[in-house]
C-alpha positions in Angstrom: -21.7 4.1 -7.0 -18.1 5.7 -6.8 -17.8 9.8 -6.9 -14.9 11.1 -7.3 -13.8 14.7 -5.1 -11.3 16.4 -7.5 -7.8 17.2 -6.0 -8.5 21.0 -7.4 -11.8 21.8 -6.3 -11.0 21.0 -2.2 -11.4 24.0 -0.2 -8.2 26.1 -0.3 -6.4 27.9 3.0 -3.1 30.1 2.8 -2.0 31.2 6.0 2.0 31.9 4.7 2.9 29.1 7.6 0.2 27.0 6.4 -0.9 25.6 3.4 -3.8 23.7 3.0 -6.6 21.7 1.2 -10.0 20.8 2.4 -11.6 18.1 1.4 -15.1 19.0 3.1 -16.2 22.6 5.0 -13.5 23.3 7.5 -12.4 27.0 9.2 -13.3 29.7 6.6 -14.0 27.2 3.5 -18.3 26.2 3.8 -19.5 24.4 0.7 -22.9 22.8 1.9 -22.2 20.1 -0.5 -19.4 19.1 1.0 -20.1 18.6 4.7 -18.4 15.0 5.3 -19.0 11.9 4.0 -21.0 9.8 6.4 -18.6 9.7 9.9 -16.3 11.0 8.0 -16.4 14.9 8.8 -12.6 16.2 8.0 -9.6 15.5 5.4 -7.4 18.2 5.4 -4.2 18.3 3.6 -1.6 20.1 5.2 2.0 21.6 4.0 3.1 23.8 8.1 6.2 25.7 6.8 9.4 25.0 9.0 9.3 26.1 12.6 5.3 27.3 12.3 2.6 25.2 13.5 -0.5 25.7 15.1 -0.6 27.1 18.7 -2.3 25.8 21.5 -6.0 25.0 20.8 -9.2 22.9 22.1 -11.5 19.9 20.5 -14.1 18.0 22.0 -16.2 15.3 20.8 -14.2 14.1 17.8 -12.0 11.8 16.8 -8.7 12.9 14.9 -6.3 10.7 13.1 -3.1 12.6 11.7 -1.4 10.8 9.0 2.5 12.2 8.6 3.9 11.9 4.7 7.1 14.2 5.1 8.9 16.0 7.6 7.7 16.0 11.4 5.2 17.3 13.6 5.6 17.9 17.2 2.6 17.5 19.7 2.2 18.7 23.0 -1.1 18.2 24.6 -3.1 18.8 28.2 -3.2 15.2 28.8 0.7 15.4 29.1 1.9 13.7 26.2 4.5 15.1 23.9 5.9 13.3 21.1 7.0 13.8 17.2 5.1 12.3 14.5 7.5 10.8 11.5 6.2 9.2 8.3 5.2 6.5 8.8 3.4 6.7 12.4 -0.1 7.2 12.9 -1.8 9.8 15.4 -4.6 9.4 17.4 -6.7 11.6 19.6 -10.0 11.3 21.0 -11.0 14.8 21.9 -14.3 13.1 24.5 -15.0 15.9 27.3 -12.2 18.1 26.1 -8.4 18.6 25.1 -6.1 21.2 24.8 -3.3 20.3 21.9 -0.6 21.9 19.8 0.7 20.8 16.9 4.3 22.8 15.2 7.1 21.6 12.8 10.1 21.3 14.8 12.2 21.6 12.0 14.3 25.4 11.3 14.5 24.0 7.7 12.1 21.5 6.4 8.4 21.8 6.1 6.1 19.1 6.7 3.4 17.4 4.9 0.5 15.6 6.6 -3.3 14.4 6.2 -5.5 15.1 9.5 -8.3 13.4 9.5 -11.5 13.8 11.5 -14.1 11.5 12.2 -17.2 11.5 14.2 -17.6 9.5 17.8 -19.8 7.3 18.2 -21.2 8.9 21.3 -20.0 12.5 23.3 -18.5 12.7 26.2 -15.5 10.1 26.0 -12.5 10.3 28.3 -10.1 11.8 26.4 -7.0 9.1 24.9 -3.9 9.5 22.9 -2.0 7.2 21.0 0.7 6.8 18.1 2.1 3.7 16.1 4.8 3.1 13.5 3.0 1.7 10.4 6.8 0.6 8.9 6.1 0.8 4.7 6.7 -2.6 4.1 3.4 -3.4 5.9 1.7 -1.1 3.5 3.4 -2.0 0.3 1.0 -3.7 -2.2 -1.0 -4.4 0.6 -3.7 -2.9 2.6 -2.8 -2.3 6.3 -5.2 -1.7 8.8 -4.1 1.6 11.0 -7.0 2.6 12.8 -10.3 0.5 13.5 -12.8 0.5 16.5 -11.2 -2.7 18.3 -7.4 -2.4 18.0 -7.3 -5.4 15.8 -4.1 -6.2 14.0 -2.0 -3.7 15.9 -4.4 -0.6 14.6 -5.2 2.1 16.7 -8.6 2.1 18.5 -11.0 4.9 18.3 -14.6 5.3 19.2 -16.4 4.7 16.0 -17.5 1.6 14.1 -14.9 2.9 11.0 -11.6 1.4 9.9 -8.8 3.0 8.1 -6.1 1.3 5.9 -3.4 3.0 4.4 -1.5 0.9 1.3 1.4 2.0 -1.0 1.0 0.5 -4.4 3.9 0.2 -7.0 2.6 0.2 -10.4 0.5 -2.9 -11.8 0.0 -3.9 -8.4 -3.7 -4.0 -6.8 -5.0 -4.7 -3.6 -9.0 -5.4 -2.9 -11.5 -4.9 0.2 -14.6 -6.7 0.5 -17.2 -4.2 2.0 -20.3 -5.7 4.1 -23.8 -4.8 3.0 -24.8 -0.8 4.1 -21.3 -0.4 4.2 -19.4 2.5 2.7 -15.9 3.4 1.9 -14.0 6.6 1.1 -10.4 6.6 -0.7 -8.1 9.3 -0.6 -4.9 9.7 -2.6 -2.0 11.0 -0.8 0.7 10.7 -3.5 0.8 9.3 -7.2 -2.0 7.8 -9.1 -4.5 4.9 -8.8 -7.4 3.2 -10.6 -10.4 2.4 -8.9 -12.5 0.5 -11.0 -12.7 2.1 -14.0 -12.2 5.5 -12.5 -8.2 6.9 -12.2 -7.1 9.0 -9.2 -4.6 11.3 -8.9 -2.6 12.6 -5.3 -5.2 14.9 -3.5 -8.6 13.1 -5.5 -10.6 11.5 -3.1 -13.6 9.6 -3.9 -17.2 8.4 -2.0 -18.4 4.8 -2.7 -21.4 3.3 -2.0 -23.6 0.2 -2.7 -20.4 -1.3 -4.1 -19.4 -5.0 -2.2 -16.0 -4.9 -3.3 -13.4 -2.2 -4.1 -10.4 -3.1 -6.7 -7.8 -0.3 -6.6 -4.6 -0.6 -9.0 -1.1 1.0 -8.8 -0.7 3.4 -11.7 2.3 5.1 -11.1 4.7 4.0 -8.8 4.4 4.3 -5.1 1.4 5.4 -5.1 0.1 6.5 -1.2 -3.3 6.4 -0.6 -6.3 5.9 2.9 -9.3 3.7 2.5 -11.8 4.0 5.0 -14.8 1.5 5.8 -17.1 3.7 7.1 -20.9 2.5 8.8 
């Protein structure tokens, strides 16, 4: 069963600085029909205007995945890391017992564009952890590449949570598959462009919950096309 989350009925947020879509409930957007998708609790699509960001701030017990399209984000956090995110890396932060973080666009001129992702641990009170990878785009193009999964394989990034996250790029006519395992479920969200999944076509910002499906066949419709599948328990 595949059910599709329309691009234009996500949540909206304007903040001037910020500029965003929610997927599922987040901040002042409820929707009790919209409250995650299995571990998956949070896709948010954000545009943070140039030099704006979001001031110092505490999670615990979650695991966030940010996901950079355009521009940069700066991160400082209590742990003592401080790095920029670029397109093409991959965030990671498990929140466990507590972390303070900030995230702001360094740039005076150019805003950025990102997908932050949250996702359920599998247990509370981890030790908080950071990491960040460059995913380069030839390992996503017309092929799925793993970024984030619960044992590091294939270069991901680990997090604490039986899920798996591939991000692709898919020029048009081109398709990529994933085989999902019985009680299995997936979620696919479109970043930028369009795609077909099965017979259903998703445009940048449409999302879509699958299950009882053993395969998913997604096809490039337009030309790079961006989009995140997740494997989800």
């Amino acid at each position: 069963m595949i059910t599709i989350r329309p691009s234009e009925e996500r949540g909206p947020a304007d903040f001037g600085w910020l500029k965003a879509r929610h997927s599922f409930s987040f901040g002042n957007y409820y929707d009790p029909r919209h409250m995650g998708f299995r571990n998956l609790r949070v896709i948010n699509e954000d545009r943070v205007a140039a030099g704006a960001g979001f001031p110092t701030h505490g999670h615990r017990d979650m695991e966030i995945v940010t996901y950079l399209l355009d521009g940069e984000l700066e991160h400082k956090d209590s742990m003592g890391n401080g790095e920029v995110i670029r397109p093409g890396e991959v965030q990671a932060m498990s929140a466990g017992t507590g972390v303070l973080h900030s995230e702001f666009n360094p740039s005076d001129s150019n805003p950025t564009h990102l997908l932050q992702i949250w996702l359920l641990p599998d247990k509370q009170g981890h030790t908080p952890r950071y990491d960040q990878k460059v995913f380069d785009r030839a390992e996503k193009l017309n092929q799925l590449r793993l970024v984030v999964s619960p044992d590091g394989a294939d270069g991901s990034i680990f997090i604490h949570q039986d899920s798996k996250i591939y991000a692709s790029i898919l020029e048009a006519g081109k398709s990529v598959s994933l085989d999902l395992a019985p009680k299995r479920h997936a979620w696919v969200q479109v970043a930028r462009g369009q795609i077909a999944l099965g017979e259903s076509v998703l445009k940048a910002g449409d999302g879509a919950a699958i299950s009882d499906l053993a395969k998913l066949e997604i096809k490039g419709i337009a030309d790079a096309s961006e989009f995140l599948v997740f494997d989800l328990n």
